[in-house]
N, C-alpha and C positions, 0 to 999 in steps of 0.2 A: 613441564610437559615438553616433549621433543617436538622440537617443530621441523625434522625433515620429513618426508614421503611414505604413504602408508602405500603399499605395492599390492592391491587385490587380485583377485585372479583371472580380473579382464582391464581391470582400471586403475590410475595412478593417483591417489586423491592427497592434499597434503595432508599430514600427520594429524594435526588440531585440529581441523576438520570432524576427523573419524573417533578421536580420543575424548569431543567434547560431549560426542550424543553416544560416547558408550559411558562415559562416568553419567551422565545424565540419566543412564536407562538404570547404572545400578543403585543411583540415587532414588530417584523416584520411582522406578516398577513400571507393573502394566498401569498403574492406574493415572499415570502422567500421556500429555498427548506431548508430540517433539516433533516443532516445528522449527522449519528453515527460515529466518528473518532477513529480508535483503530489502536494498534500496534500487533505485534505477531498473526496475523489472517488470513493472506494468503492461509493456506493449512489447510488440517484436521489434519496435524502433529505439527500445530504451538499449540503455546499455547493456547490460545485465539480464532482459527477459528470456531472448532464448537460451541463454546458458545457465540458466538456474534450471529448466527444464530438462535441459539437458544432463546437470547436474543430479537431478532426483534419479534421471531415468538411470543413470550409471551407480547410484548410491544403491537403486533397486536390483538391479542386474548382480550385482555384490552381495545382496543378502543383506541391505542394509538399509532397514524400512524407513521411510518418515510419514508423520504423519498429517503434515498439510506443508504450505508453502506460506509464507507472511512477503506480504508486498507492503514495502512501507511508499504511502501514496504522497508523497511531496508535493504540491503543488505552484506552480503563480503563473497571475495574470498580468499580459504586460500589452501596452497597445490595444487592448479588447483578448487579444489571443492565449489561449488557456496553453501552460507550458509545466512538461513534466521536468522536474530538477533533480536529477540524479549527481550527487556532488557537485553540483556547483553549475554540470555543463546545463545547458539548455535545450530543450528536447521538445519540438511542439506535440500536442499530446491526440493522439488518433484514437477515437473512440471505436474504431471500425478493428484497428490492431489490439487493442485493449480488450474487444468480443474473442477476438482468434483469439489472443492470449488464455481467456479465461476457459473459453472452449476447448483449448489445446488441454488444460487441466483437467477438465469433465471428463475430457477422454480417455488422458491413461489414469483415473480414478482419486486424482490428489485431491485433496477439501484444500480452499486458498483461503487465507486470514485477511483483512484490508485491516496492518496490525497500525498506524500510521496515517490519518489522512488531513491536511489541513491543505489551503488555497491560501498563497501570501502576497499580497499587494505592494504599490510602491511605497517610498518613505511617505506620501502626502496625497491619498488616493481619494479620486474625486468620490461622486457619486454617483455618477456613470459604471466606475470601476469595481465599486459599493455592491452595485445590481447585478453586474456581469460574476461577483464575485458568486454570489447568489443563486444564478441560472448553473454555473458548471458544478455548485456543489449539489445542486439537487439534480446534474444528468448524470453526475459521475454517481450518487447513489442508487439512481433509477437500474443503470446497468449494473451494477452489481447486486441489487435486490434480482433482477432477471435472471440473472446467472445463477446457473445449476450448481457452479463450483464453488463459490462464493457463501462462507459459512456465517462468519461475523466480520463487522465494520466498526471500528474505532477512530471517532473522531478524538487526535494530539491535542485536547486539553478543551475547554470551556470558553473561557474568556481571552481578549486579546493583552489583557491586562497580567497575566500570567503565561504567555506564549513563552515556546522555547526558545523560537525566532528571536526572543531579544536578546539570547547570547551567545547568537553566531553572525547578523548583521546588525553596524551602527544605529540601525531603524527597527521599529515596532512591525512593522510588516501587515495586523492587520489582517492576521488568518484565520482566526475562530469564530465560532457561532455568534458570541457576543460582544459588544466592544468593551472597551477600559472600565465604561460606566456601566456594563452590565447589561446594558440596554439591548435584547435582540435585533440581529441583524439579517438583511434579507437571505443568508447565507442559511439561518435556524428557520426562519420563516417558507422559504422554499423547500426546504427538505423537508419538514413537515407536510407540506403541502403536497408532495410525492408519495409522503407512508400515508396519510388518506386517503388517496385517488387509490393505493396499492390495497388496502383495506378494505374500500369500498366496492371493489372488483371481485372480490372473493366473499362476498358474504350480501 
């Protein structure tokens, strides 16, 4: 695949970029949906949010449709405060830029993926940490059940016992719904508790 510069007739996108979702579309046809997957892009404060926006609107402008956006939602908690981890930096995470973010989607018509989400803790997280871990993963699904733009949500895996997190830090981290022993955690418990109240609203 050439990896220099695809020259549009408004815009400069790299090569692979443009060469990956046209073999893509002759691969799969209409009946594939071809979405954009990126990290650090959840908020206007992330790395990455406004320019992946940015990026569709120029891929559109080109005649070069997609059809949603994948936010891979990383999370951890450290000190009580919920942080979004975009490679590594640390980003504290604004639920208020997270709304604009998603709104900003609604608007110019893109469906957004939450293809990505877990919350990771420290090496030896109290239970304090446990609870808090808990509370953000059930506001972080509140607002994106709310959100107009906001298609599907993918919790990265089940158990903590099979997390990715364990082979990219020395430690367990402690992110998923359930712990090692399977045991649910206030994490599965509070989201729940959000798609019932959300349930129970509508019916």
């Amino acid at each position: 695949m050439n990896m220099g510069w695809y020259q549009g007739k408004y815009c400069k996108f790299p090569n692979y970029l443009i060469q990956a979702f046209k073999l893509a579309k002759e691969i799969g046809g209409v009946d594939f949906k071809y979405i954009y997957n990126q990290w650090g892009n959840a908020t206007y404060n992330s790395k990455m949010g406004n320019a992946c926006l940015k990026l569709y609107q120029a891929l559109k402008k080109e005649g070069i449709i997609l059809d949603g956006m994948g936010i891979q939602l990383h999370c951890a908690v450290k000190n009580g405060i919920l942080y979004e981890q975009p490679g590594g930096q640390e980003v504290k995470f604004d639920f208020l830029s997270f709304d604009d973010m998603l709104n900003a989607y609604t608007q110019v018509g893109l469906p957004v993926h939450i293809t990505e989400f877990d919350i990771a803790l420290s090496q030896h997280p109290s239970s304090n940490e446990i609870l808090q871990q808990g509370k953000y993963y059930a506001e972080i699904l509140k607002h994106c059940i709310v959100s107009k733009s906001v298609k599907t949500f993918k919790f990265w895996g089940v158990s903590d016992k099979y997390s990715w997190i364990r082979k990219s830090v020395p430690y367990p981290a402690s992110p998923l719904l359930y712990d090692t022993l399977f045991q649910p955690k206030p994490a599965l418990i509070e989201s729940k508790k959000v798609l019932y109240q959300i349930l129970k609203s509508k019916f």
